[in-house]
PAZAPA-4460 file (N, C-alpha, C; in steps of 0.05 Angstrom, whole numbers, plus 32768, in hexadecimal, padded with zeros to 4 digits):
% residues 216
    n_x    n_y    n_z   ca_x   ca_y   ca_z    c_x    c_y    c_z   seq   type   mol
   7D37   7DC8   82C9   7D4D   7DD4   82BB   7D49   7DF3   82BA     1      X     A
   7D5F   7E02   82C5   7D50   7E1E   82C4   7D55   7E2A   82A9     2      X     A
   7D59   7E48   82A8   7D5D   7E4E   828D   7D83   7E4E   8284     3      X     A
   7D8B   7E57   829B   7DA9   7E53   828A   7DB8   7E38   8285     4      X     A
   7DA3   7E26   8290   7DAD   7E03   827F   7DA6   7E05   8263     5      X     A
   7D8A   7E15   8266   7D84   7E0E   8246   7D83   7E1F   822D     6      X     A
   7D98   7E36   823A   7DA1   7E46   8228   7DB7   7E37   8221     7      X     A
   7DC7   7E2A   822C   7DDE   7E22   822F   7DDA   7E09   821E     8      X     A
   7DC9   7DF9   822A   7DC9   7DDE   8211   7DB8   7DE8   81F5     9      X     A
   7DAF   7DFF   81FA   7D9E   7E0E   81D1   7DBE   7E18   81CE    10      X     A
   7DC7   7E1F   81D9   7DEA   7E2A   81D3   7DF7   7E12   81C0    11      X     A
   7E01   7DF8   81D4   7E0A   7DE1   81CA   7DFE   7DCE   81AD    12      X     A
   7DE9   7DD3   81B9   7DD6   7DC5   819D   7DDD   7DD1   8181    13      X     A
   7DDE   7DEA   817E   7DE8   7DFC   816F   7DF8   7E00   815E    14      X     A
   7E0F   7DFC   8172   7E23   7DFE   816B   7E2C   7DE7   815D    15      X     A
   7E26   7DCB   8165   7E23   7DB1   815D   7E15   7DAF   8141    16      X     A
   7DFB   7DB9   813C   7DF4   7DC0   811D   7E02   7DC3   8108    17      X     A
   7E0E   7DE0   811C   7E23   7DEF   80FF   7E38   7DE4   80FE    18      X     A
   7E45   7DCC   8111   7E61   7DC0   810D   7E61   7DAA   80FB    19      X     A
   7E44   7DA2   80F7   7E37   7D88   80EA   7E35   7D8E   80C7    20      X     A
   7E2D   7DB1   80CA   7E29   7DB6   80B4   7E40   7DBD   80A3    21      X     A
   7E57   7DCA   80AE   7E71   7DDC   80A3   7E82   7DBD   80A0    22      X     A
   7E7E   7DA3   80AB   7E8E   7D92   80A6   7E88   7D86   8087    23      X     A
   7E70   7D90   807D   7E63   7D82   8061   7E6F   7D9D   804C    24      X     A
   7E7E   7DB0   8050   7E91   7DBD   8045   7E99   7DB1   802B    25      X     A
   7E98   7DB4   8017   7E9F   7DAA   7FFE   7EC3   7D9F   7FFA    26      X     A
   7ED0   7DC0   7FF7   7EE5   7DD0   7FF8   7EE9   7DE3   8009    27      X     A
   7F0C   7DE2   8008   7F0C   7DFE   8018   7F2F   7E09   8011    28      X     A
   7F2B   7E26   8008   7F46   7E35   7FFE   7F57   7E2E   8008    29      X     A
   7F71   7E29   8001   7F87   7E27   800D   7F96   7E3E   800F    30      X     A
   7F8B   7E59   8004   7F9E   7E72   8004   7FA5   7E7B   801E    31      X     A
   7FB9   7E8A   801D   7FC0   7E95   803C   7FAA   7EA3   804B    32      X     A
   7F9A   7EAC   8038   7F86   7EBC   8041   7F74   7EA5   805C    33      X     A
   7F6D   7E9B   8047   7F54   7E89   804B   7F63   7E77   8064    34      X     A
   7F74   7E69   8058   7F81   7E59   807C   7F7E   7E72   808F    35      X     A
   7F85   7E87   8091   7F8B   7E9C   80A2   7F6B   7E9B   80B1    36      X     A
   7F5F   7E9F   809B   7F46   7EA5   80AE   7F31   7E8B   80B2    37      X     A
   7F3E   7E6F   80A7   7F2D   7E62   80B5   7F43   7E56   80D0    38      X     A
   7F51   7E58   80D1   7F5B   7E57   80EC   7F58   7E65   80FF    39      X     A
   7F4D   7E7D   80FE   7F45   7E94   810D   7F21   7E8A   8113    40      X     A
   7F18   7E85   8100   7EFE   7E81   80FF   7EF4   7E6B   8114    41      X     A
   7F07   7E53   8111   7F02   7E39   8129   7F0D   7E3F   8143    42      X     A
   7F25   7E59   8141   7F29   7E5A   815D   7F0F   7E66   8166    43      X     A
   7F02   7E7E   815C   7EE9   7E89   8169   7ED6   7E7A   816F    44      X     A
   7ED9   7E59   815B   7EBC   7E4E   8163   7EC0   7E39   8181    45      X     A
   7EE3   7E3A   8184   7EF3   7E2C   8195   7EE8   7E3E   81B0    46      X     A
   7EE3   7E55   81AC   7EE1   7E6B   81CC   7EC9   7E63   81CD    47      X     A
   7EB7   7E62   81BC   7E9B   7E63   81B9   7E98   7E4B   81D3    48      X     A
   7EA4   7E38   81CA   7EA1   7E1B   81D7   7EA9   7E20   81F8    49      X     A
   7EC5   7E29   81FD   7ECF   7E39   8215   7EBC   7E46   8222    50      X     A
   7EAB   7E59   820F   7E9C   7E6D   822A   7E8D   7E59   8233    51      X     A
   7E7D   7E47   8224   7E5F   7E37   8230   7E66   7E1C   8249    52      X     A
   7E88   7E1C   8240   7E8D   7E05   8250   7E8F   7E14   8274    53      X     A
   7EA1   7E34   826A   7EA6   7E41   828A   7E8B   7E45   8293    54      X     A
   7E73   7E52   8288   7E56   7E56   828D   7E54   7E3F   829B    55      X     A
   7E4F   7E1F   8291   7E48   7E0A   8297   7E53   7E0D   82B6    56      X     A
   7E71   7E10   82B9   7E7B   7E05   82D5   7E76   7E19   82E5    57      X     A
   7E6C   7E2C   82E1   7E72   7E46   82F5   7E7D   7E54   82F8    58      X     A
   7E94   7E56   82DE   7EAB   7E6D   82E5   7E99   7E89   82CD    59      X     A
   7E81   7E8D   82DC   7E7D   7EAB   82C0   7E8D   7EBC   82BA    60      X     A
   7EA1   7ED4   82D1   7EAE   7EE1   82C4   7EC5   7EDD   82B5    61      X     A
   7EC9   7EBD   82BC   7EE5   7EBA   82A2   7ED2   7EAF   8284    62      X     A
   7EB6   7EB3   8282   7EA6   7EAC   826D   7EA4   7EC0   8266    63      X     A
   7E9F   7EDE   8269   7E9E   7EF7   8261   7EB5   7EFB   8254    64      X     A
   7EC9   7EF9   8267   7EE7   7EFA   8253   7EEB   7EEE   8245    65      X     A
   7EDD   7ED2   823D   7EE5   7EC8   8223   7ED6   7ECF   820E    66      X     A
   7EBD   7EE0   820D   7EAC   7EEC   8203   7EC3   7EF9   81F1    67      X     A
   7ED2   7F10   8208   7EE2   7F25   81F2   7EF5   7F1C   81E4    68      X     A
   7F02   7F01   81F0   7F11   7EF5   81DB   7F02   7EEB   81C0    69      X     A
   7EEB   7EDD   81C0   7EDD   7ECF   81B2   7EDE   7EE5   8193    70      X     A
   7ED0   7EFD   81AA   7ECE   7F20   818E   7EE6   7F1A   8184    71      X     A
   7EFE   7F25   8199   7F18   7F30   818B   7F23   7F14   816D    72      X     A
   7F1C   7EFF   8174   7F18   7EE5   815D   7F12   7EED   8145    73      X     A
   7EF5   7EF4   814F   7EE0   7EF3   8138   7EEC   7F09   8123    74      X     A
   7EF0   7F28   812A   7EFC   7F3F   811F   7F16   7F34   8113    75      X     A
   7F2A   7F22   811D   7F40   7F20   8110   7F38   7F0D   80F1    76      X     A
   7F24   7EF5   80FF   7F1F   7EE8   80E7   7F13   7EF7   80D0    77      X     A
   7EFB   7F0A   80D1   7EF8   7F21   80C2   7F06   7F2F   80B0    78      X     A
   7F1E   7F37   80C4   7F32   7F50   80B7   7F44   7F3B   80A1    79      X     A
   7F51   7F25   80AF   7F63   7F10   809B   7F4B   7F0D   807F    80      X     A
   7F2C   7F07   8084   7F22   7EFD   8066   7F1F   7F18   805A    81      X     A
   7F1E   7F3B   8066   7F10   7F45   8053   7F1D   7F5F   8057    82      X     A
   7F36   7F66   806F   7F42   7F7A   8065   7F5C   7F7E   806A    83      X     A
   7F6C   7F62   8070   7F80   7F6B   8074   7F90   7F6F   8057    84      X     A
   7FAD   7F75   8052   7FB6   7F7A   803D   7FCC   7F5F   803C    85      X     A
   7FC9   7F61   801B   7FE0   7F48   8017   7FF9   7F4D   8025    86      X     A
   8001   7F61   8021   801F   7F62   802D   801F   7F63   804C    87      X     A
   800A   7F6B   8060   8006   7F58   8079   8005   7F36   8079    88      X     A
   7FFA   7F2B   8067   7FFD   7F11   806D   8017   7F04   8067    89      X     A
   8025   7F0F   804E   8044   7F14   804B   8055   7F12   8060    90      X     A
   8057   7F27   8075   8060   7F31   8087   8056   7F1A   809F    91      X     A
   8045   7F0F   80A5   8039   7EFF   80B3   8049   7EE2   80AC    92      X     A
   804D   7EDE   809C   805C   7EBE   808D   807B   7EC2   8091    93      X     A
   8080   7EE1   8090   80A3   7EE3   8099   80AA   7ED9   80B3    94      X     A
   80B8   7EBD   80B3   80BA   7EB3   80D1   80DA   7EC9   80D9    95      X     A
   80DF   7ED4   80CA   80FD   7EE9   80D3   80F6   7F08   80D6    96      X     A
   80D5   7F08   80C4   80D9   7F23   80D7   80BF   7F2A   80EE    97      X     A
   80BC   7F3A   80FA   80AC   7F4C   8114   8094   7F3F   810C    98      X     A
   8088   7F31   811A   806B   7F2C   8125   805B   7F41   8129    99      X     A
   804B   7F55   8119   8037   7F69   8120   802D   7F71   811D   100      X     A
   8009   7F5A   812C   7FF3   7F5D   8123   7FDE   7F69   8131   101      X     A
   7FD1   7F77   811C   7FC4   7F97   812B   7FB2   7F92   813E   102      X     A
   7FAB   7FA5   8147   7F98   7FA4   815B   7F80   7FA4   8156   103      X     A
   7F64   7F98   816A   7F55   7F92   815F   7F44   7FA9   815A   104      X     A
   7F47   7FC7   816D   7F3F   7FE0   8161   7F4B   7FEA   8141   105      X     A
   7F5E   7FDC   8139   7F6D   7FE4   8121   7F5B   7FD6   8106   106      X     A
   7F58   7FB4   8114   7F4B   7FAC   8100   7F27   7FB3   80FC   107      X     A
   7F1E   7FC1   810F   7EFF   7FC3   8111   7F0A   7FD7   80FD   108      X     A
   7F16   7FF6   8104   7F1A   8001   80F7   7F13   7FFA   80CC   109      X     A
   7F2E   7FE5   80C9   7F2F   7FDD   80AB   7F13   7FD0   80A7   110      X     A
   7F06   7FD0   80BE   7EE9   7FB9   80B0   7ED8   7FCF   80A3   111      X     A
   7EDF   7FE0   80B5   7EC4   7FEF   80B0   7ECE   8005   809B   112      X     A
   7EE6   8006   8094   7EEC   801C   8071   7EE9   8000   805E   113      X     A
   7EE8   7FED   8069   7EE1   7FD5   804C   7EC4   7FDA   8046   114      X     A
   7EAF   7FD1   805F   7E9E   7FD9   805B   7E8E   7FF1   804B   115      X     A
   7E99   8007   804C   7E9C   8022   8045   7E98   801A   802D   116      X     A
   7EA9   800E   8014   7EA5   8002   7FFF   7EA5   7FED   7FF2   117      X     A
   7E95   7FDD   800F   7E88   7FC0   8002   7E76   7FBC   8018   118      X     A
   7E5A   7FBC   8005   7E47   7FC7   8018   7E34   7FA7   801F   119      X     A
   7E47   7F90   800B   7E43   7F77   8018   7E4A   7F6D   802C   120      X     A
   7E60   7F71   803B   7E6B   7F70   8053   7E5E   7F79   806B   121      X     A
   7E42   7F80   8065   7E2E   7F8C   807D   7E2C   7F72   8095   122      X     A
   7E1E   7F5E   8084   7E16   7F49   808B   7E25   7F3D   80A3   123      X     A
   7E48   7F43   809B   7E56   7F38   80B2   7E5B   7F51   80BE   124      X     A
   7E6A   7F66   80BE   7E73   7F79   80CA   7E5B   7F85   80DF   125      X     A
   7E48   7F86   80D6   7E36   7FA3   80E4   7E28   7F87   80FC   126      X     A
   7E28   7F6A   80F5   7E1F   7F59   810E   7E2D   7F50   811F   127      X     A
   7E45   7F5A   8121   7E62   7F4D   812A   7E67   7F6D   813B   128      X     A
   7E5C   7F84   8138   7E5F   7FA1   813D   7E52   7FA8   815B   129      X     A
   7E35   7F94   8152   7E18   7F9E   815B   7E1D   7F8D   817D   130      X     A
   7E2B   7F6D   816E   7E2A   7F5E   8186   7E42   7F6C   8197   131      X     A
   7E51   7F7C   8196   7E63   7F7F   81A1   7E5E   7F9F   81B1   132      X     A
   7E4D   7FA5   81A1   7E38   7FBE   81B1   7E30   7FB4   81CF   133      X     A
   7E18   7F93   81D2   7E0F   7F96   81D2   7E1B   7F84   81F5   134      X     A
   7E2E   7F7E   81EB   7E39   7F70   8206   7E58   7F81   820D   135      X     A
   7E57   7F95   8202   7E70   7FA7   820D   7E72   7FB1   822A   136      X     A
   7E54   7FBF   822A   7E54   7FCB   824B   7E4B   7FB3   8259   137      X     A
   7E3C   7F9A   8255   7E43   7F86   826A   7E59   7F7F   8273   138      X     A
   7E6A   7F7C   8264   7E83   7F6B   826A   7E97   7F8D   8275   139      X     A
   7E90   7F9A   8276   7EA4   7FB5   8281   7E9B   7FA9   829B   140      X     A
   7E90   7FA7   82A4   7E8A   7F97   82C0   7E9B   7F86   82D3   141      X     A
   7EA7   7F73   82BC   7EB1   7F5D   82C1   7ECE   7F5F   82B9   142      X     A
   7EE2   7F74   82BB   7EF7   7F76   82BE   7F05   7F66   82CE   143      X     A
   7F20   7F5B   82CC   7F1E   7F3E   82DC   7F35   7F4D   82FE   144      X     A
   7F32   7F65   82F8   7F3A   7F70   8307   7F29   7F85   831D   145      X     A
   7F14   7F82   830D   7EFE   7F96   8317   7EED   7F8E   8330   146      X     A
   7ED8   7F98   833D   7ED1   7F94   835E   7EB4   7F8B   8356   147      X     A
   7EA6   7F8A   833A   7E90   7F7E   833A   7E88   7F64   8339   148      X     A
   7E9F   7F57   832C   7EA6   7F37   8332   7EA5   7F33   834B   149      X     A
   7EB0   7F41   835D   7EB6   7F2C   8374   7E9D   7F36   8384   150      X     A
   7E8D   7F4D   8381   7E74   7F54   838D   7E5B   7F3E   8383   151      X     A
   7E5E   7F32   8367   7E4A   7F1E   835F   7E55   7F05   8366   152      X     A
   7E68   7F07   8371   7E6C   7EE6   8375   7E59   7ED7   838C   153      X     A
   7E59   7EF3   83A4   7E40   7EEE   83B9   7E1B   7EED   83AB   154      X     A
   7E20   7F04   839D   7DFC   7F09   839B   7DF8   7EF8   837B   155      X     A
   7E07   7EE7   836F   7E04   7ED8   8356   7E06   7EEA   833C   156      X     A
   7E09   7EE1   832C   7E0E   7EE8   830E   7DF2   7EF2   82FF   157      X     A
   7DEE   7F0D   82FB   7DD6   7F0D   82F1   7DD0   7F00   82DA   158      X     A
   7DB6   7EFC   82CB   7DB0   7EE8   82BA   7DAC   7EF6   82A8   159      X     A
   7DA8   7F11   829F   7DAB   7F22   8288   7DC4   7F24   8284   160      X     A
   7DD9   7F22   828F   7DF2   7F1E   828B   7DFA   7F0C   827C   161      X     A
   7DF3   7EFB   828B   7DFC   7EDF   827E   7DEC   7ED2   8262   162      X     A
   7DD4   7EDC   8262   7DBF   7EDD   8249   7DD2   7EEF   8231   163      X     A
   7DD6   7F10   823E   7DEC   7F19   821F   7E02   7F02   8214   164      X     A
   7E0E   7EFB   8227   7E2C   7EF3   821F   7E1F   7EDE   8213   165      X     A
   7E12   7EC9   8218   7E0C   7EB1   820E   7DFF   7EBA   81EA   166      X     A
   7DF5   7ECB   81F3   7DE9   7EC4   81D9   7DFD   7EDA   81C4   167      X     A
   7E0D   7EEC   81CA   7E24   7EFB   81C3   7E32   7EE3   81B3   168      X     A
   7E3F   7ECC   81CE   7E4F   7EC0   81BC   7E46   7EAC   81AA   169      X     A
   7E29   7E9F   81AB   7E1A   7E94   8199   7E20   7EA8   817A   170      X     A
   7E19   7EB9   817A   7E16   7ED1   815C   7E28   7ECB   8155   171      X     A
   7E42   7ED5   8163   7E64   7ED0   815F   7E6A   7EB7   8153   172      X     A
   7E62   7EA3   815B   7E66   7E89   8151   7E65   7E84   8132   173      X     A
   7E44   7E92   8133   7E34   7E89   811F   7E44   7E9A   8107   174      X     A
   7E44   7EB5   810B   7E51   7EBD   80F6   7E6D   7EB6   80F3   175      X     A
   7E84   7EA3   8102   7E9D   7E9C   80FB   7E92   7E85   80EB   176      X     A
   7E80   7E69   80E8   7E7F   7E53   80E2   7E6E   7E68   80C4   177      X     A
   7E63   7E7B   80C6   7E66   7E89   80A5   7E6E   7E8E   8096   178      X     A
   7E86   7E9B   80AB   7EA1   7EAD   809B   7EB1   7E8B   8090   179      X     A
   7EB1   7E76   809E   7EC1   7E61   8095   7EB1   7E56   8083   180      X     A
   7E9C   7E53   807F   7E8E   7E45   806B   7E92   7E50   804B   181      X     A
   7E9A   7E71   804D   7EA8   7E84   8036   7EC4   7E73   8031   182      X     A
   7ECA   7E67   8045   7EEA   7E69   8039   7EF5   7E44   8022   183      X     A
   7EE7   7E54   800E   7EE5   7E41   7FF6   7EDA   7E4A   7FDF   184      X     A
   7ED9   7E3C   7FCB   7ECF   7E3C   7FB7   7EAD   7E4D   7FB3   185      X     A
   7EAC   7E66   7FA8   7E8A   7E6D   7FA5   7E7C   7E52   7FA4   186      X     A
   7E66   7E4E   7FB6   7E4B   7E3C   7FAF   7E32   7E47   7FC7   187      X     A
   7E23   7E30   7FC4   7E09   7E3A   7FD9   7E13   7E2E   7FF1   188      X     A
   7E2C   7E25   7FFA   7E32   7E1C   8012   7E1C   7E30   8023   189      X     A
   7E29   7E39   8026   7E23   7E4D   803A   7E09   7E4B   8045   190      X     A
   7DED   7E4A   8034   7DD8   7E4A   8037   7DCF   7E32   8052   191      X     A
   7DE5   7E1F   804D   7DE4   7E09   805F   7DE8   7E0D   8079   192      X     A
   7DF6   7E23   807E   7DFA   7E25   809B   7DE1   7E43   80A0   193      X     A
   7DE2   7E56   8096   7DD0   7E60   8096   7DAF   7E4A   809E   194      X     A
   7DAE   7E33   8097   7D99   7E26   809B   7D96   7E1E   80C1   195      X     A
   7DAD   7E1C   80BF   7DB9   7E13   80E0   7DA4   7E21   80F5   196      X     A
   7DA2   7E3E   80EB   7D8C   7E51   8103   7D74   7E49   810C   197      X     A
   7D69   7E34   80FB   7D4F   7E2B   8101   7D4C   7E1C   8118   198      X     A
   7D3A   7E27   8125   7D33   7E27   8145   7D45   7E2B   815A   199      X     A
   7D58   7E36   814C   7D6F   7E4E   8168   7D6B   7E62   8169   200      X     A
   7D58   7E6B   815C   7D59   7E86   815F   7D59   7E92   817A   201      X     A
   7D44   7E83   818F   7D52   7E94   81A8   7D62   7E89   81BD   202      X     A
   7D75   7E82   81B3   7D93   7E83   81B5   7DA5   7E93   81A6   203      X     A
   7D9D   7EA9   819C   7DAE   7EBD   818C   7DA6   7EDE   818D   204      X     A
   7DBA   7EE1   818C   7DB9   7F02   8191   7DB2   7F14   816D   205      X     A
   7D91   7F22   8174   7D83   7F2C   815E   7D94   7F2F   8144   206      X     A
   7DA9   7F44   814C   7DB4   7F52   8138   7DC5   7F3D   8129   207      X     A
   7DCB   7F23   812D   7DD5   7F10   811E   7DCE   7F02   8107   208      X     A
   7DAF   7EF8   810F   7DA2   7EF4   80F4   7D89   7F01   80ED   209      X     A
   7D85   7F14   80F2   7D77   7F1F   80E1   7D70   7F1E   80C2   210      X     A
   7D83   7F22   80BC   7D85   7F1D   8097   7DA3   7F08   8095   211      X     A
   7DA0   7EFA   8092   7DB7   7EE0   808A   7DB5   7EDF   8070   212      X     A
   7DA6   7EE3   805F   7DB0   7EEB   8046   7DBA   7EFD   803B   213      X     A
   7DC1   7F1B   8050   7DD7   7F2C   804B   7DEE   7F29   8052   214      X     A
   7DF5   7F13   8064   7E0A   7F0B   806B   7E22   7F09   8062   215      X     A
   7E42   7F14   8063   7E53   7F13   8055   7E5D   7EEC   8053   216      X     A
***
């Protein structure tokens, strides 16, 4: 088995943990808020599943691109739990008026003046920032229009490549099945999936768990 099977099945295993664990969920809000962003939250863990399946078959650069969808997810589910404004979600429920929801430079933007003054929001914001640092200039690469795709399709997919994204969208995961484990009632849920990391660690990208108990 070489190494990208078994990044790929420490990927799956993983992800299987925390689906095992978020299903023992107590409660969970019914406010607009909270639907908003746990719907957002399962679609990211939904890409999560997408990239490892395109990895699996061989299509990498449509796995990179689901990478940036996976982000653009994760930031929306974010901005819906912690900065969008009531009268956006208002405006969002008007089936008569204009559909228009910001962009995801707009919402990084609102994360980071929430942050500004809530300096608990580190935990999610600044690991959700770092991973997106950290696989940005990989995937500039992989424009699906661009001439480096079709130059790796002869000489193969490098494996630092495919090592960022994988473990990019592992972090991504991890912190959506967080952000959903918030969306309920205060308790130690949380701690439960936080437990999930044990022996994945390398399957995940540093800046993710580092401290899980600063975690928003």
């Amino acid at each position: 088995m070489n190494y990208e099977q078994i990044l790929l099945e420490q990927s799956e295993a993983f992800a299987l943990q925390l689906g095992e664990r978020i299903e023992r969920m107590p409660e969970r809000s019914d406010s607009h808020r909270a639907l908003a962003t746990t719907f957002v939250c399962e679609l990211c863990i939904e890409h999560a599943y997408a990239l490892r399946i395109l990895f699996a078959t061989g299509a990498q650069n449509a796995a990179c691109a689901m990478l940036q969808v996976q982000y653009d997810s994760m930031v929306r589910a974010a901005w819906y739990a912690y900065a969008a404004a009531d009268g956006e979600f208002d405006a969002m429920l008007d089936v008569n008026g204009p559909l228009r929801l910001p962009t995801t430079a707009r919402m990084v933007h609102d994360l980071k003046d929430r942050l500004a003054n809530e300096p608990g929001l580190a935990g999610l914001v600044e690991p959700l920032l770092a991973i997106n640092d950290a696989f940005t200039e990989a995937l500039d690469d992989f424009e699906h229009i661009g001439l480096n795709p079709l130059l790796r399709t002869g000489t193969g997919f490098p494996t630092d490549l495919f090592d960022t994204a994988v473990r990019s969208s592992n972090g991504i995961m991890y912190l959506a099945f967080r952000l959903l484990a918030r969306q309920g009632p205060p308790s130690d849920f949380i701690q439960g999936i936080d437990g999930a990391l044990a022996g994945f660690e390398d399957a995940m990208p540093m800046a993710c768990f580092a401290d899980p108990a600063q975690a928003a």
